[in-house]
N, C-alpha and C positions, 0 to 999 in steps of 0.2 A: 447582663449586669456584671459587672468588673469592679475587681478593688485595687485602689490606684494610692499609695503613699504621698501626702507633700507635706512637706514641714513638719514631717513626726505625724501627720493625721490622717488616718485613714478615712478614705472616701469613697464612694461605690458609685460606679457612673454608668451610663448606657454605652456599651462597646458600636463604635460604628459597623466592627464588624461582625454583630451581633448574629449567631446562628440566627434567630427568629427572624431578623430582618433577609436572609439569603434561602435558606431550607425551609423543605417544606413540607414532607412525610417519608415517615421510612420504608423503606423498600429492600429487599433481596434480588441482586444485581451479580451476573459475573462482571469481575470489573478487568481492567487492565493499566494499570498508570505507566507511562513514559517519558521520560526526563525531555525537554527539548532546548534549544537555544534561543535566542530571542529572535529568532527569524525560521521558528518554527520547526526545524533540522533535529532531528533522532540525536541526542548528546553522542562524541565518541564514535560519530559516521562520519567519516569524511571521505572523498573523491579519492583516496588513495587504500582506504580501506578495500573497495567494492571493482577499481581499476591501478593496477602498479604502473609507475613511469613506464617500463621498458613495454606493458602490455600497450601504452597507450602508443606507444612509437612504433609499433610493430605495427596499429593499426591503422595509422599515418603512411605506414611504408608501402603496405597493402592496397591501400586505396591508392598511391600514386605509381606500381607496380600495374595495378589496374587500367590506367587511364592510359596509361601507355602501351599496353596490348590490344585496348581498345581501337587506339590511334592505326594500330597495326593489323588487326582486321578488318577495320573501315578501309581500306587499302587493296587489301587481299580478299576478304572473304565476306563480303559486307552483307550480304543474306544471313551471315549468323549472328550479325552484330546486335539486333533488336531485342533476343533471346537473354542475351548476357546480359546487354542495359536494362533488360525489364528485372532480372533477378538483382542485378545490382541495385536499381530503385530502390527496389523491395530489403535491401538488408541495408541501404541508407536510412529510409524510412524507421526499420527500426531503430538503427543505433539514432537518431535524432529523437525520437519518445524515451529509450534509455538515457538518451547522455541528460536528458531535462532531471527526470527521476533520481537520477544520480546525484542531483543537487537539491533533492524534495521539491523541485517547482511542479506545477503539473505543465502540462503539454497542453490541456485543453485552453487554457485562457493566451494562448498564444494565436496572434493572430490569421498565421497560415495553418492553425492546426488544421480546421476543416477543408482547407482547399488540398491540403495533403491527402487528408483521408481520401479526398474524392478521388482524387488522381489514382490512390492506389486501389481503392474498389474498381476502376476500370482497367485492371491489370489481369488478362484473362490466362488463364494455365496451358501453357504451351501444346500445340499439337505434335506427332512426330512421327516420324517413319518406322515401323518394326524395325527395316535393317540398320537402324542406328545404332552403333554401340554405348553412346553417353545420352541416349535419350533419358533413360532409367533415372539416369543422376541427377538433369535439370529437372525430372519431373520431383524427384525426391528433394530437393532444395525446394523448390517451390512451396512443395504442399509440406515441410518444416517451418518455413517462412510464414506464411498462411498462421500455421498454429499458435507461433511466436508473435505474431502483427495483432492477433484476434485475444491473444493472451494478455498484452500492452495494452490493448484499446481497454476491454475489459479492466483492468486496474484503473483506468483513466477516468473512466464513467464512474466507476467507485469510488473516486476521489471527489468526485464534482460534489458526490450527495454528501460525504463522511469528513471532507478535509482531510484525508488521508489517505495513505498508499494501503492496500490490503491484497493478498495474493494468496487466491484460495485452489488453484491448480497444482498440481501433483510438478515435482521434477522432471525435467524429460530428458531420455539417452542423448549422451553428444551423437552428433550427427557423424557416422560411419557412411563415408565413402567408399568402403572394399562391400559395401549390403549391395552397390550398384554397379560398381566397375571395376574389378581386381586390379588390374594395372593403371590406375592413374597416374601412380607417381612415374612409373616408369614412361606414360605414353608422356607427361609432361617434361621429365628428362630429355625424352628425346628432340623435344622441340613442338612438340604438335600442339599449336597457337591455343583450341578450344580445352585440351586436356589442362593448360597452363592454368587459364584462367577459372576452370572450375577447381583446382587445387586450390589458387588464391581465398577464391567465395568460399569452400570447406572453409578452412583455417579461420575464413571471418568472419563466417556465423558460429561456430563455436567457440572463439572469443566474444565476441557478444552472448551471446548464450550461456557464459561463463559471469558474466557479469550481473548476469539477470539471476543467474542460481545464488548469487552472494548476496544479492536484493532480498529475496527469499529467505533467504538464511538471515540475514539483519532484521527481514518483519516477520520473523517467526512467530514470536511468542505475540504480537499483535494480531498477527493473520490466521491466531486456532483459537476464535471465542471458547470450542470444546473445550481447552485447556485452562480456561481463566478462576480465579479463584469467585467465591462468589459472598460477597460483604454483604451487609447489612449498611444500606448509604440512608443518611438525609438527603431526599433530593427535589429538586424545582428547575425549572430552565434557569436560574440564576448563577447554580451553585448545586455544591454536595458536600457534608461530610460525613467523616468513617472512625473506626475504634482500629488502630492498628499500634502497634510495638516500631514501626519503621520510624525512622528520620526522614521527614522532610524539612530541608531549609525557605524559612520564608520567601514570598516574591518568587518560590524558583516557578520556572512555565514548566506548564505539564500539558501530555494532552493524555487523554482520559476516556476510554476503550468502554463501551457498556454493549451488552448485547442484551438489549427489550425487547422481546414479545421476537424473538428469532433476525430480529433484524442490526447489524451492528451502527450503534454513536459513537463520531467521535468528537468528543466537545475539546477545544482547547481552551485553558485556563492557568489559574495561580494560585500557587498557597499563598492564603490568605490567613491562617495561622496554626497554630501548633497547640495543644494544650492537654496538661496533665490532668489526666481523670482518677476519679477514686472508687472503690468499690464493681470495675469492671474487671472484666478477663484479662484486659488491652490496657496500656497504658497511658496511650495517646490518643485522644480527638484531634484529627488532622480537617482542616475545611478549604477548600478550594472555589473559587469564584471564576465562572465560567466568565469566556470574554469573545464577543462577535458571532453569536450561536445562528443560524440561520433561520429563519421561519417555522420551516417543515421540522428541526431539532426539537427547538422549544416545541411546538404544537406535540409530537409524538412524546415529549419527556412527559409536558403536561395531563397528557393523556392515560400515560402510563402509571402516574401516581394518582390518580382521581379513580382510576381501575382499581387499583390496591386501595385505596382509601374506601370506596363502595363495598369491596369483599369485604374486608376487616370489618366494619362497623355490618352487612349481612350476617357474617358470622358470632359477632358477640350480642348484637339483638334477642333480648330473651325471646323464646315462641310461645305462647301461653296454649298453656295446654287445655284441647277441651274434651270431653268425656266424651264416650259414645253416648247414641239414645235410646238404647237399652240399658244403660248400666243404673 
C-alpha cells in the first residue's frame, strides 16, 4: 500500500510493485550485487580493459609469424610439423573460449563449441626422445595448456548452471621458458626453425594467460562467496529485498550473487524500487525483480526459503513441558 497525491487528495492504492506480491521470507544470505548493462556485461568492462590495442596486434602478428614458419617446415622438416600444429591448436582453442569471455558471451551456446572440445580431447601429449634438447619445453607448454583449457572449460560449465563467469582457481606463474631450455632465445637468434617457433608459442600463451589473470582480477569480488557480505533478503524465485544505505538507481540491471546451502546463484534482475524506511539501522529498502531465472534457480531458491521457513517456526513452537513420573 502506497500513498499517491492528486488534486491536493491523498490516496492510498495497492503498489504493483507491492513487496508482498514479489517476496517471500526472510532469509540470511552472503550476497554479492553487480551493476550490468543491458546485454548483461560487468558495467565499466570493456574489450580494452582485459586486452590493449597493441597486445591485440602483437597477437595478430604472432599468429601470422606462425603460419609462415609453419609453411617453412612443411618444406624442410615436416616430421616436426604435427607437434607444433597440435600445440598451436591447443593455444587457438584457448584464445577462442577467452576471446567469447571477453565479451561475457559464453562459448558454450556456440555452435562449434562441442565439436571443438572433441577435437581437442583427442589431442594426445607428445612423445619424445631423451636426447632432445626442447623436448622438456613442448612437454611443459602442453601440460600448461592442458591446465589453462581445463581451467576455461571449467568457468564455461559454471556459466551454463549460474549465468555467469566465476573463477575459483588460484593464479598461475607465467610460463618460464629458461625452467626448460636456457638458450632459446639464443638457438632462435640463430635461425634454428623449431627454437623460433617455440619462442613465438611462449610469448603467446602468456599473453593470453595474461588476459585470463585480468578476467580474474575483474571477477574477483564475484568469484569469493568467502568474502561476500551477508544481508538479511526477502526472498522468492521472483525477486528480493534488502535494508542497505547504498543508492541504487531504478530499472538499473543487476546481477545478484547468493551463495545457498554452499552452492553459488546467480539471478539476473532490476531494481524495481528504492524506499525510505523508518526506525531501521539502514535507510533504504532496496527490491529487485528477478528476470529469466531457470528452473533448477527458482526450484533451489524455493527450497531454500521453505527450509528457513520450517526451522524458524521449529524454533519458536512452544514445547510443553511435561513432568517426570515420579515427580
Amino acid at each position: 500500500m502506497k500513498e499517491y497525491v492528486l488534486n491536493g487528495i491523498k490516496e492510498k492504492k495497492f503498489d504493483m510493485l507491492s513487496s508482498r506480491r514479489y517476496f517471500r521470507y526472510d532469509v540470511i544470505v552472503p550476497m554479492h550485487l553487480e551493476p550490468v548493462d543491458r546485454y548483461g556485461k560487468q558495467q565499466n568492462l570493456t574489450r580494452r580493459h582485459l586486452i590493449g590495442y597493441e597486445e591485440e596486434a602483437r597477437l595478430q602478428e604472432i599468429n601470422e609469424a606462425l603460419e609462415q614458419l609453419f609453411q617453412t617446415i612443411a618444406a624442410t622438416r615436416p616430421a616436426a610439423l604435427h607437434v607444433f600444429e597440435m600445440l598451436n591448436k591447443r593455444l587457438e582453442f584457448m584464445w577462442w573460449m577467452l576471446d567469447f569471455i571477453i565479451e561475457s558471451e559464453d562459448p558454450h551456446i556456440q555452435y562449434d563449441y562441442k565439436l571443438r572440445m572433441k577435437e581437442d580431447a583427442e589431442l594426445r601429449r607428445p612423445t619424445h626422445k631423451k636426447s632432445s634438447s626442447i623436448a622438456p619445453l613442448i612437454l611443459g607448454l602442453y601440460d600448461a595448456l592442458e591446465d589453462y583449457i581445463f581451467e576455461l572449460n571449467e568457468v564455461i560449465q559454471n556459466s551454463v548452471k549460474n549465468n555467469g563467469f566465476h573463477y575459483s582457481k588460484r593464479s598461475q606463474r607465467r610460463f618460464d621458458d629458461k625452467h626448460y631450455v636456457t638458450n632459446l632465445e639464443d638457438l632462435a637468434a640463430s635461425g634454428v626453425l623449431p627454437a623460433s617457433v617455440l619462442q613465438l608459442m611462449v610469448e603467446k600463451i602468456n599473453l593470453q594467460a595474461t588476459v585470463l589473470e585480468r578476467l580474474k582480477e575483474a571477477y574477483r569480488k564475484t568469484s569469493s562467496p568467502e568474502d561476500w557480505k551477508s544481508y538479511q533478503v526477502n526472498l522468492s524465485p521472483i525477486g528480493c529485498s534488502f535494508l542497505t544505505d547504498d543508492d541504487y538507481p531504478i530499472f538499473e540491471k543487476m546481477n545478484v550473487y547468493m551463495r545457498i546451502q554452499n552452492d553459488v546463484i546467480i539471478c539476473r534482475g532490476k531494481v524495481s524500487s528504492q524506499e525510505s524506511v523508518e526506525n531501521e539501522l539502514l535507510n533504504f529498502r532496496v527490491h529487485i525483480e528477478f528476470e529469466l531465472l531457470t528452473g533448477e534457480q527458482e526450484h533451489s531458491i524455493t527450497l531454500f526459503t521453505q527450509l528457513n521457513e520450517l526451522r524458524d517456526s521449529m524454533e519458536t513452537v512452544p514445547v510443553p513441558y511435561i513432568p517426570p513420573f515420579n515427580a
